[in-house]
C-alpha positions as CSV (number, residue, x, y, z in Angstrom):
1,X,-14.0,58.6,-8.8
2,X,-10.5,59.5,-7.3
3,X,-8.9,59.1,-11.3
4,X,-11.7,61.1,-12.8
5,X,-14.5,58.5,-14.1
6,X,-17.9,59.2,-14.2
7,X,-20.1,56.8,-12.9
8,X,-23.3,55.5,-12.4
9,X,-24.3,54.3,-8.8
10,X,-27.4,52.7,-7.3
11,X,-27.8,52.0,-3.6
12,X,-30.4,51.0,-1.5
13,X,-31.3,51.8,2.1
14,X,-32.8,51.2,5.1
15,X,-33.3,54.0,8.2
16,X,-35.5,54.8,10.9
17,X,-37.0,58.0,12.1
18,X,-35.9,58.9,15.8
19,X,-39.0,58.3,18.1
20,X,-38.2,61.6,20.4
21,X,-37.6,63.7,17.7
22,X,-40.3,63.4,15.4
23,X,-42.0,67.0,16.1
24,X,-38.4,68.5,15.1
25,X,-38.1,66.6,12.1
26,X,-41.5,67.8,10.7
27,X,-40.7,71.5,12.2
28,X,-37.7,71.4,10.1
29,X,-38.3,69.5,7.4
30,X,-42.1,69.3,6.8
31,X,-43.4,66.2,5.0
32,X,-40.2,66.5,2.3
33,X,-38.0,65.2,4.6
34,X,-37.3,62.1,2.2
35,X,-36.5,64.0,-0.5
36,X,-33.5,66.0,1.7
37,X,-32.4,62.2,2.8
38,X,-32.0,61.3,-0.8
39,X,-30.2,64.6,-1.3
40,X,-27.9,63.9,1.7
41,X,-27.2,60.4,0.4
42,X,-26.2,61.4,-3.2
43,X,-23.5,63.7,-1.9
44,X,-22.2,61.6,0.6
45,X,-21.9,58.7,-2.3
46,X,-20.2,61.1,-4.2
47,X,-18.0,62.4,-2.1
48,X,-17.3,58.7,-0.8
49,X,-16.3,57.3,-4.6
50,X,-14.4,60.5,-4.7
51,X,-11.8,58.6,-2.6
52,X,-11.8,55.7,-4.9
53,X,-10.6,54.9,-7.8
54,X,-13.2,52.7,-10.5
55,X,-10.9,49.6,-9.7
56,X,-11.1,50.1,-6.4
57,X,-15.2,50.0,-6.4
58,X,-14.5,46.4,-8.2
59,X,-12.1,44.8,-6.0
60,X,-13.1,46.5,-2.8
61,X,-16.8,46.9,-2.7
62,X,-17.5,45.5,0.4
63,X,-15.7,48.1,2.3
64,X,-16.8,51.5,-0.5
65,X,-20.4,49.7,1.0
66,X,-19.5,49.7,4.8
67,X,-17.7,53.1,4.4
68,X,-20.8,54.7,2.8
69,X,-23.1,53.3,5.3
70,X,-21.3,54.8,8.4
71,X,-21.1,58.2,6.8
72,X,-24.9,58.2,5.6
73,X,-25.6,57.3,9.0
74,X,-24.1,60.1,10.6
75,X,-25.4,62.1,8.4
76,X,-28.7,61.3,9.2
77,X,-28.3,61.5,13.0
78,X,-28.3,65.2,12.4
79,X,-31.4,65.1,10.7
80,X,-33.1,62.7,13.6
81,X,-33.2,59.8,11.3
82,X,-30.7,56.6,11.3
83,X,-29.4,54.2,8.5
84,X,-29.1,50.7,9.9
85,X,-28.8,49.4,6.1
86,X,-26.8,50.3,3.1
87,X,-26.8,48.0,-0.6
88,X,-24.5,49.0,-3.0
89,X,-26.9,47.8,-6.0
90,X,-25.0,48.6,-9.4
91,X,-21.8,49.7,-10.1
92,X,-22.2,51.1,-14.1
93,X,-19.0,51.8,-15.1
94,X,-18.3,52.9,-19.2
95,X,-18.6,49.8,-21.0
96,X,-14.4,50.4,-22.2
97,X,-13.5,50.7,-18.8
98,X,-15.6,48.0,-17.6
99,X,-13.8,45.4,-20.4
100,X,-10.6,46.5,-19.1
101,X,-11.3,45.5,-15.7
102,X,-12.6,41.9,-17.0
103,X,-10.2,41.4,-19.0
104,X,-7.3,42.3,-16.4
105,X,-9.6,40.4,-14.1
106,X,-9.4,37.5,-16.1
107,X,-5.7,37.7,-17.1
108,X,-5.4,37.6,-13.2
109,X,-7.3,34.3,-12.9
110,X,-5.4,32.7,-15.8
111,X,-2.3,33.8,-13.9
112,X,-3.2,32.3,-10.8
113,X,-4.9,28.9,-12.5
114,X,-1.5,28.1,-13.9
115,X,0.5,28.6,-11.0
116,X,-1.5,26.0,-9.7
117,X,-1.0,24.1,-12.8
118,X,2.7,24.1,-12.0
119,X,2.5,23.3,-8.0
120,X,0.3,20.2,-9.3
121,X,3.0,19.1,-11.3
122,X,6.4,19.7,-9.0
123,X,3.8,17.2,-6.4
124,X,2.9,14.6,-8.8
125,X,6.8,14.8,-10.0
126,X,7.7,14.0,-6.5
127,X,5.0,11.7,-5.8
128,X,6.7,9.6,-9.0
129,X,10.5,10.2,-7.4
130,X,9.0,8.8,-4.2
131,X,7.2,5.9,-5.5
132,X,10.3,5.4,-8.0
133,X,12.2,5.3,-5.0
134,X,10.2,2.9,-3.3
135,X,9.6,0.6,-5.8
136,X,13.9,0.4,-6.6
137,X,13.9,-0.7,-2.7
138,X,11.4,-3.5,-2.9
139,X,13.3,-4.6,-5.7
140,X,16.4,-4.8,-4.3
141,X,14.9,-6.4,-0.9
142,X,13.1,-9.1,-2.6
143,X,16.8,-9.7,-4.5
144,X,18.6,-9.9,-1.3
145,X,15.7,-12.5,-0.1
146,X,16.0,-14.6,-3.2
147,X,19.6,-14.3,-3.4
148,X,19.8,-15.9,0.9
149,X,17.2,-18.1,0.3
150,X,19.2,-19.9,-2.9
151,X,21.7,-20.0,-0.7
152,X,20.3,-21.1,2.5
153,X,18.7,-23.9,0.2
154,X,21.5,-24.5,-1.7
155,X,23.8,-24.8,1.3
156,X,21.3,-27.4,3.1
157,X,21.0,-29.2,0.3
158,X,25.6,-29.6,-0.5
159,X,24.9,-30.1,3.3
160,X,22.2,-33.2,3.5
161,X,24.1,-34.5,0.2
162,X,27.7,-34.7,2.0
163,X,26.0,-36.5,4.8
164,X,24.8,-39.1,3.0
165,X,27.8,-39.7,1.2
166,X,29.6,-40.2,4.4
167,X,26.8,-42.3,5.6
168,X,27.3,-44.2,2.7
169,X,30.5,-44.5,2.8
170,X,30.8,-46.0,6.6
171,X,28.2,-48.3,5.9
172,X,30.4,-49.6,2.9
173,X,33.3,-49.7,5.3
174,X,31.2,-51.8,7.4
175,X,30.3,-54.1,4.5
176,X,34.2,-54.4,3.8
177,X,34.8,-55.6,7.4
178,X,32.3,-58.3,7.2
179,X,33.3,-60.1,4.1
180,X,30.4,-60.7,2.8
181,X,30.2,-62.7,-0.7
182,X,29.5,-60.9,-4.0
183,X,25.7,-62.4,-3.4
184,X,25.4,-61.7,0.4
185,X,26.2,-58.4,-0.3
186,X,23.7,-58.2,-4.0
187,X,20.7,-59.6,-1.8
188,X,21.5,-57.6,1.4
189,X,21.2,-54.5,-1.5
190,X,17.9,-56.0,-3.0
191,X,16.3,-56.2,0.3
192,X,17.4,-52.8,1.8
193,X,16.1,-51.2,-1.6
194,X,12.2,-52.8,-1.4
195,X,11.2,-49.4,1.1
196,X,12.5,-47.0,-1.6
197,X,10.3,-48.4,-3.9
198,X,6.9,-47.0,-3.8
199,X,4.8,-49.4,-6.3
200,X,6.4,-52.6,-4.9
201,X,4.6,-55.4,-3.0
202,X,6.7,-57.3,-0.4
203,X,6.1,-60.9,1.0
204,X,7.5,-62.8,3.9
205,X,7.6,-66.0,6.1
206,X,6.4,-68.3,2.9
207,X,8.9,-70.9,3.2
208,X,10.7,-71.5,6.8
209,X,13.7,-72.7,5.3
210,X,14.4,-69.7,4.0
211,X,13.7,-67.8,7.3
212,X,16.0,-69.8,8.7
213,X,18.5,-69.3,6.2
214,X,18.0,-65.6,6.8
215,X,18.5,-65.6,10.5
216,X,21.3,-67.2,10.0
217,X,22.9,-64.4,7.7
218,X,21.6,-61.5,10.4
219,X,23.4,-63.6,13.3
220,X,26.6,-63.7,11.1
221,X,26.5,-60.7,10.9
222,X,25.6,-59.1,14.0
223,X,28.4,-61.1,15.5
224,X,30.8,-59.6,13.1
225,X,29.8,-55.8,13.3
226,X,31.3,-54.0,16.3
227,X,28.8,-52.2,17.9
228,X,29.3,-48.3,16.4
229,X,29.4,-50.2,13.1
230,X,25.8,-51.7,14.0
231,X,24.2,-48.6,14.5
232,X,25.1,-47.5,11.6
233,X,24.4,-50.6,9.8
234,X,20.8,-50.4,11.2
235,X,20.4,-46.8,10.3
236,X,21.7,-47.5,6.6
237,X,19.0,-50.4,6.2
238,X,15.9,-48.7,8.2
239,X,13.0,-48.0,6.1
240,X,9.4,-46.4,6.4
241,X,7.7,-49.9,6.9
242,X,8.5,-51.7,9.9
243,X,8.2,-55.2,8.5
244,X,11.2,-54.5,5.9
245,X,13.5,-52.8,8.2
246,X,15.3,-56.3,9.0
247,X,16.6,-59.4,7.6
248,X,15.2,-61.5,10.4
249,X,12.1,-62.2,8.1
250,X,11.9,-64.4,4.8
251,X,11.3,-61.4,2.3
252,X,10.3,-61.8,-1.4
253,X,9.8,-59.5,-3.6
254,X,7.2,-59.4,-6.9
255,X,7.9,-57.8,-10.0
256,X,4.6,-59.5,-11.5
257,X,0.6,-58.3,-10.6
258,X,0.0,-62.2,-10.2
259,X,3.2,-62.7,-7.8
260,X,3.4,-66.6,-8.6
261,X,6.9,-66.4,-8.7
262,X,9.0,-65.9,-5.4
263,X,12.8,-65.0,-5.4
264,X,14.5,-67.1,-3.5
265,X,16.5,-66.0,-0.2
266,X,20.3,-66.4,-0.2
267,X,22.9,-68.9,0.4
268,X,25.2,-68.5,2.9
């Protein structure tokens, strides 16, 4: 080799005898003509390797192979033959020479498998700054969505609750203005109250008397209440059943399952 190591090289090849020259090759060479191709071979292989050094035959023996090929083949144009394939076979280097190279070889390899070690960590590193910073925007997202939609809620809520004070409030106003007794205004209460009351059982038109009687109190006071004041008097006292949204009926209501006993209407 090029830094003075002996080795030990096997190759293998492949030629073919020119077809127009055969009677030159056998006036030349007789019937030995393989042996002076084996002979032409070894010293082109040597003086190939000669150019390398043994490290070189290890990390570059595809090319030592292509290089030896062409030159065998020209070679053996001069001798009316041609190589059209060349196997580098073994490579015997000293056995201390050869450990050297595996060793350095896998030195190399350890090298190279912890550099990719490292890139895999700098990635998953980012990966977990990326999906940190992710994750600290959903969190502050979902804040800002809880934080608008307590007060969205919040807000409708203070909103609905003001309105039904004020409600409340004109509809007392009203009340004021039509001077209704202590009991006018007790009953008028009790029989607003049955539709917010979701177990109660309502009866009407048992006794005519007391229909009339409560005619009599709507009449009052529809002829009292101004007509603004009336609509809001019959949105104050609207409920979800028909039947008890007015006091032109007799209404009773029944605390008991057996309803024997009826309240009576009031006295105007």
């Amino acid at each position: 080799t090029k830094d003075g190591l002996a080795l030990h090289l096997q190759v293998s090849l492949q030629y073919q005898l020119q077809k127009e020259h055969l009677g030159q090759l056998y006036s030349e060479f007789n019937q030995q003509y393989e042996q002076v191709f084996s002979s032409t071979v070894r010293d082109e292989l040597i003086r190939t390797a000669a150019r390398y050094e043994a490290t070189q035959l290890w990390t570059e023996r595809a090319t030592f192979s292509s290089e030896l090929q062409s030159k065998v083949n020209r070679a053996l144009m001069d001798m009316y033959a041609e190589c059209w394939g060349l196997q580098l076979m073994v490579i015997d280097l000293p056995q201390m020479y050869e450990d050297s190279i595996v060793t350095t070889q896998v030195q190399k390899q350890r090298v190279e498998t912890r550099d990719y070690e490292q890139q895999a960590l700098v990635v998953r590193a980012q990966t977990e700054v990326l999906q940190a910073t992710f994750d600290r925007q959903v969190t502050v997202i979902q804040a800002d969505a809880q934080a608008n939609y307590t007060t969205i809620t919040r807000r409708a809520a203070a909103l609905a609750e003001q309105r039904v004070v004020k409600t409340e409030a004109e509809v007392l106003g009203i009340f004021s203005r039509l001077n209704l007794t202590a009991e006018q205004l007790v009953a008028f209460q009790r029989y607003t109250s049955v539709g917010n009351m979701e177990d109660a059982s309502v009866f009407y038109g048992f006794d005519d008397s007391a229909k009339s009687q409560t005619a009599m109190l709507m009449q009052t006071i529809k002829e009292t209440v101004r007509p603004k004041d009336e609509i809001l008097l019959s949105t104050a006292t609207t409920t979800a059943d028909p039947m008890d949204a007015t006091l032109s009926e007799d209404i009773f209501q029944s605390d008991s399952p057996d309803h024997d006993r009826l309240s009576e209407p009031p006295e105007l």
